[in-house]
N, C-alpha and C positions, 0 to 999 in steps of 0.2 A: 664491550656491550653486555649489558646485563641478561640473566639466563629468558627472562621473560620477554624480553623481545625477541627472542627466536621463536618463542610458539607464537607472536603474532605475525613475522614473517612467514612461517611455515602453514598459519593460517590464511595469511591470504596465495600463497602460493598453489594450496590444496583448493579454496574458490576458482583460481585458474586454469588446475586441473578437472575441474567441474566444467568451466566455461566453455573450455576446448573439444572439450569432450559429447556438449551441447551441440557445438558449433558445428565439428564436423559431422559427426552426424545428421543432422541438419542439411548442411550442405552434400552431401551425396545422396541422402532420402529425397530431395528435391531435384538433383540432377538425372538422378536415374528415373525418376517417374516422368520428369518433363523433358529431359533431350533436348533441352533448351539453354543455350548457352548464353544466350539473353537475357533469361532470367536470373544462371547463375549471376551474371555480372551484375545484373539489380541486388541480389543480396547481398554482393559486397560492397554497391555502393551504400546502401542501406546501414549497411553494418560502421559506414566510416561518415559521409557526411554529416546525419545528424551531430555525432560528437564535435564536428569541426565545428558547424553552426553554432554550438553552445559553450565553446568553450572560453569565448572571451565572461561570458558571466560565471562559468565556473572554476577562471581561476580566480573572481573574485569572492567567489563562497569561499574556496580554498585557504583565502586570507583573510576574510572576516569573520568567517570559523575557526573556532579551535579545530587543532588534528584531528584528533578524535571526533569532535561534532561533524566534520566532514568528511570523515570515514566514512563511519555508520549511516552520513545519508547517501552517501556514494553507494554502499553496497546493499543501501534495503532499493534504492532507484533500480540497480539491479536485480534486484528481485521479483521486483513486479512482474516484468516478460515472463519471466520463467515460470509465477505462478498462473501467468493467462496461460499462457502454452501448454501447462499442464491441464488447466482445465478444458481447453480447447481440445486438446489428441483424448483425453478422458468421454467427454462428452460427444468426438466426432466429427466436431466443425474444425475442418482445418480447409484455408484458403490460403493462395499463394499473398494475398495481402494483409493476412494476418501475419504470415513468418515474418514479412517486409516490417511492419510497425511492430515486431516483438523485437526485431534488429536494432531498430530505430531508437525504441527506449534503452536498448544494452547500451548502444551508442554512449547516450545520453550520462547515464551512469557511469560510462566507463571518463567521459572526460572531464567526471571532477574527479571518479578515484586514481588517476594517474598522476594528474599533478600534487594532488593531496599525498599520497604513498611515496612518490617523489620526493619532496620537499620534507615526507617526516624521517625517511632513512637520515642524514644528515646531522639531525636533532637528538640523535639515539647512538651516532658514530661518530666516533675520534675521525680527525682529518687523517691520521696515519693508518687508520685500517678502511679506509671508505672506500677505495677501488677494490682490497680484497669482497669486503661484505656486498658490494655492486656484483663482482663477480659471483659470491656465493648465490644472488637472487638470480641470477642470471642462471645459474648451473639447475637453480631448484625449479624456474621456470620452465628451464630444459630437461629435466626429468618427468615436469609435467606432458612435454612435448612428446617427450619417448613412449610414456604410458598412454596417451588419450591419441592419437592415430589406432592402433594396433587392439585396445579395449576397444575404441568406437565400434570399430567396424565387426567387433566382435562380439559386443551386447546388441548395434544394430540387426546384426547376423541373426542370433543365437534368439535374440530376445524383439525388441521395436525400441521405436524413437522414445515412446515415453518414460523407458526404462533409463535411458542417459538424463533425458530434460530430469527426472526425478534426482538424479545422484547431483546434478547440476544445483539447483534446489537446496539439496542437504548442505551443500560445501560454503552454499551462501552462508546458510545459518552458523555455521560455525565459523567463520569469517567474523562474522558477528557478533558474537560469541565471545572469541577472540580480542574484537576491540573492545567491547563492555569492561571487561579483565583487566586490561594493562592501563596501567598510566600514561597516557601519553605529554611528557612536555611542552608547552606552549611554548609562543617565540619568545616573549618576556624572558621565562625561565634559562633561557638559552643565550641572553645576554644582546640579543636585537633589539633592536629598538619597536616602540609599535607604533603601528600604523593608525593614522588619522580616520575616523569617519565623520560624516558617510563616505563611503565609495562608491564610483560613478563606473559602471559596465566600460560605455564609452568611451573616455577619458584613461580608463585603465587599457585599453585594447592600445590605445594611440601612443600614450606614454611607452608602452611596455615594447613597444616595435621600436621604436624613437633609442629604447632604451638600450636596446639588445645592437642593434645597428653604430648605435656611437662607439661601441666595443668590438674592432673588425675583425679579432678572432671571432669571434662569437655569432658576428653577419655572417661573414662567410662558411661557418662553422654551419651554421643553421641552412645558406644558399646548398649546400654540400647534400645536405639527408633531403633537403624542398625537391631538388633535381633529382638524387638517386632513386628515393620513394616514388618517382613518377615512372620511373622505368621498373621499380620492382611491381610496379601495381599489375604490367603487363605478365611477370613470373606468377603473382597470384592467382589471377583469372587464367589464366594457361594451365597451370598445372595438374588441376584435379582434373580436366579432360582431356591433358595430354596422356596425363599416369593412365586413364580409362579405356585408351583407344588402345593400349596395347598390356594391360593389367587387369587382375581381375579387383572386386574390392579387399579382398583379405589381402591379397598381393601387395594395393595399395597404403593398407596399414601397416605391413610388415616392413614395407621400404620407407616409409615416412619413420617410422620409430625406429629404424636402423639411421637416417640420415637424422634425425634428433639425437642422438649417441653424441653430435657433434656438439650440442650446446651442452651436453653434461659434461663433457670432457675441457672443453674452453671454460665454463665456467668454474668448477675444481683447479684448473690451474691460474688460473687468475686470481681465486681465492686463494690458493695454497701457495703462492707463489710471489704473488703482488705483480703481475707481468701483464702489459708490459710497463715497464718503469715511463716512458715514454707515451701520454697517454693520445697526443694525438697525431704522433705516428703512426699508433696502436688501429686510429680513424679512418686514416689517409687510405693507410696499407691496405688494411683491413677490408676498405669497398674497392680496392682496384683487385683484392683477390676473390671477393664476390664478382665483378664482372666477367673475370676469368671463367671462373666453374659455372656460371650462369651461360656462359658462349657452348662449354664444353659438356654441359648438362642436355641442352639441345638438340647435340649430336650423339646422344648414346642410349637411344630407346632401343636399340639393338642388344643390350647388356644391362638386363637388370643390376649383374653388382657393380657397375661401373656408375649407374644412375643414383646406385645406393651411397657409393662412394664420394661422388660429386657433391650430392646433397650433402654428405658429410662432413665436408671440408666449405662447403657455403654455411652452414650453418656454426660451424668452429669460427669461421670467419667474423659470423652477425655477435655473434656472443661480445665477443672482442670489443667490434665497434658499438655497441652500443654500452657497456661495460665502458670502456673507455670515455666515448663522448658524457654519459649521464656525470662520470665524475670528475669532469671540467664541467659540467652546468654548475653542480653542486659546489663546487669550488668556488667558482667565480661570482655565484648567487647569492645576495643577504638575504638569511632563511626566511625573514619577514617579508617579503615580495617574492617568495620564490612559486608562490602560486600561482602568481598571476603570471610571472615569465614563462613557467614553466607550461602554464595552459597556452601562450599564445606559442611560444617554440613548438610544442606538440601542432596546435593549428594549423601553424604555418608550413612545417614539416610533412604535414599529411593534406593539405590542401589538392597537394599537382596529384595524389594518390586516385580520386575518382575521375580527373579528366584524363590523369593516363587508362583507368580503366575503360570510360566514357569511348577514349581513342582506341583502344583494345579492339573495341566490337568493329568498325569499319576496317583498321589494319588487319586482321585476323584476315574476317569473311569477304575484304574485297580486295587486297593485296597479296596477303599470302598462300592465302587457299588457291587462286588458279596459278599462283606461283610454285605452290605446292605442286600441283597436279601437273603443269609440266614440267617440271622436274622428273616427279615419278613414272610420267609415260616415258619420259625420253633418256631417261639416264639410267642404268643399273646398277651405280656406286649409289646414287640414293635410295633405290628402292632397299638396299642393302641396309642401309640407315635407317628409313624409316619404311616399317614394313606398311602402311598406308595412307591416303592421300591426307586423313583427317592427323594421324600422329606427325607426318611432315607441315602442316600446317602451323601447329600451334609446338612443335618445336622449334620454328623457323622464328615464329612470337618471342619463343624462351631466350635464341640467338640475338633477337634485336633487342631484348630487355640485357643481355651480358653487354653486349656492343657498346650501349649507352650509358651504361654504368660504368663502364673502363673509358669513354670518352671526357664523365663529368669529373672521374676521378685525375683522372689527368690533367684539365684544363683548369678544376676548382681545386682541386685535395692538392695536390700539389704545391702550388703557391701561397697554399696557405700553411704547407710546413712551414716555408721560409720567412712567413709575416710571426710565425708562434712555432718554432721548434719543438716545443715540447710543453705538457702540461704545467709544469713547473712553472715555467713561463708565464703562461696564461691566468696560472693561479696568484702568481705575483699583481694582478689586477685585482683581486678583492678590496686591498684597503682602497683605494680609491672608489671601487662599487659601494662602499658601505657610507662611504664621506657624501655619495652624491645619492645614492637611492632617496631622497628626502623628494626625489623630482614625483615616486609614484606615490607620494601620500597626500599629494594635494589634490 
């Protein structure tokens, strides 16, 4: 890979650093003034439907755009929020439904800059270095991850929200910056074939499911993250008010950037390593040992280093699998339709993410809370666990989002080693992908 695409990698990885750094923020300035666990759960649906909703038309800008032209409108769409937002905490007016529609457009922008960023790694990487370089985005993402926990809570501290949303802001610009600069290759150049217009929104969404499904690794590959992502969506809304009920915030950015250690570390060896050679084993594995540490995560608000730990090793684990799985999309993908797969995979993939959240809010406040509470009046091994009724609650959340994840991995991940052994495998379906993809240009 040439030297110049590593500063546009590094540039949009440092926009991500920005985003997260937004984000969280963000989401604690709003939990801690509202004590509202309702509301936190509205911002992360907020944060995730809209992109779902729009993402059958943005894998098709993804492809009817140049890389480049679908960059740059990827990341000025993001931009917009963060400059209302700034001018909104500047001027004053902030309302809990402004954050919601400043969410909403991030959304929005983010899902065409993922299948776009997606589909351009590929275009710019040898097949024999692509799980490395997957890995290295994955480790730089995770750097990001280490840094924007632990600064958040520490410009939120030290300084206000506006001070993040502003750095937020800058990272875009250069982002942009970034893609102006490089050349990016079209799919021509890259030896695909091109795609016929006009393209049809519709027609695209239908083919591209049709398409992905005729190919049973790749169904079931996709059934695999639809089900997991619905049980991780209840570790999302859990966490930041489980970490709260028995942390402080600096606490909470010190443990989140110690258990992000884990994505720098999986991604450097993935990179440095090519590992694992086997990529979707690498998948399988990978979310039956997230359900593990997710079951074990639950059970240990008693020991911050032991929470720090866990997180650790859940996060080494996500590194992996998405590291792994991205480089069987991209394998198996003709780079000329890979926007549009790759918009509705994401879709699809993230779909069960707000009904798990949606279900979050009743399983929480009507199941495990008075389950929580007698627990804690009546047992003294949990009180020991969880030093109160609100931290036993929504660790009990954490235990049922591990539970489900080792149940889907077993039932789905499983059987689908045996249908695809190994990446290799799977990748050996391309030339047939390429002989039939002719299905999504009509």
């Amino acid at each position: 890979m040439e030297p110049r695409y590593y500063f546009l990698i590094i540039a949009e990885s440092g926009s991500m650093l920005g985003t997260m750094l937004s984000r969280f923020g963000l989401s604690l300035w709003m939990y801690e003034r509202t004590q509202s666990f309702r509301i936190f759960v509205l911002m992360a649906l907020f944060s995730t439907i809209p992109g779902i909703l729009t993402s059958p038309l943005a894998g098709t800008l993804a492809d009817a755009l140049s890389r480049k032209q679908a960059l740059l409108l990827a990341n000025s769409i993001g931009f917009v929020p963060i400059a209302v937002l700034m001018f909104a905490l500047h001027s004053g007016f902030f309302e809990v439904w402004l954050v919601l529609l400043v969410m909403a457009v991030s959304a929005m922008g983010d899902s065409l800059h993922w299948p776009t960023y997606s589909a351009t790694i590929p275009m710019i990487v040898s097949e024999e270095r692509l799980n490395r370089v997957n890995g290295m985005i994955q480790g730089l993402n995770g750097a990001a991850t280490v840094i924007a926990p632990a600064l958040g809570a520490a410009v939120l501290f030290s300084f206000n929200l506006e001070a993040l949303v502003i750095v937020d802001g800058i990272t875009f610009l250069f982002a942009i910056a970034a893609i102006l600069a490089v050349r990016i290759p079209s799919t021509t150049q890259t030896g695909a074939r091109p795609s016929l217009r006009p393209l049809s929104v519709l027609s695209d969404f239908r083919v591209s499911l049709a398409w992905i499904f005729d190919r049973r690794y790749l169904g079931k590959l996709l059934i695999l993250f639809a089900a997991g992502n619905f049980f991780i969506s209840f570790y999302i809304v859990a966490l930041i008010p489980y970490y709260l009920s028995f942390m402080s915030i600096q606490t909470v950015g010190f443990v989140e950037s110690v258990s992000a250690l884990g994505l720098v570390s999986a991604g450097a060896i993935v990179a440095l390593f090519n590992w694992p050679r086997e990529q979707m084993r690498g998948v399988v594995f990978g979310w039956t040992a997230i359900g593990v540490f997710c079951i074990l995560h639950g059970f240990s608000s008693f020991s911050l280093y032991i929470v720090a730990v866990l997180s650790f090793l859940g996060n080494f684990a996500a590194v992996v699998v998405n590291a792994c799985s991205q480089t069987i999309w991209q394998l198996s993908v003709p780079s000329d339709i890979q926007g549009r797969i790759f918009a509705i995979r994401r879709a699809v993939a993230w779909v069960s993410g707000p009904i798990g959240m949606i279900a979050a809010v009743p399983v929480a406040e009507g199941l495990l809370a008075p389950m929580a509470a007698h627990l804690h009046s009546s047992a003294g091994t949990f009180r020991v666990i969880w030093d109160t009724q609100t931290t036993a609650a929504f660790g009990l959340l954490i235990v049922l989002c591990g539970s489900g994840i080792f149940a889907i991995a077993s039932l789905v991940g499983f059987p689908l080693l045996r249908l695809s052994a190994n990446c290799d495998d799977a990748a050996q379906a391309t030339q047939d992908n390429l002989s039939t993809s002719d299905n999504l240009k009509t």
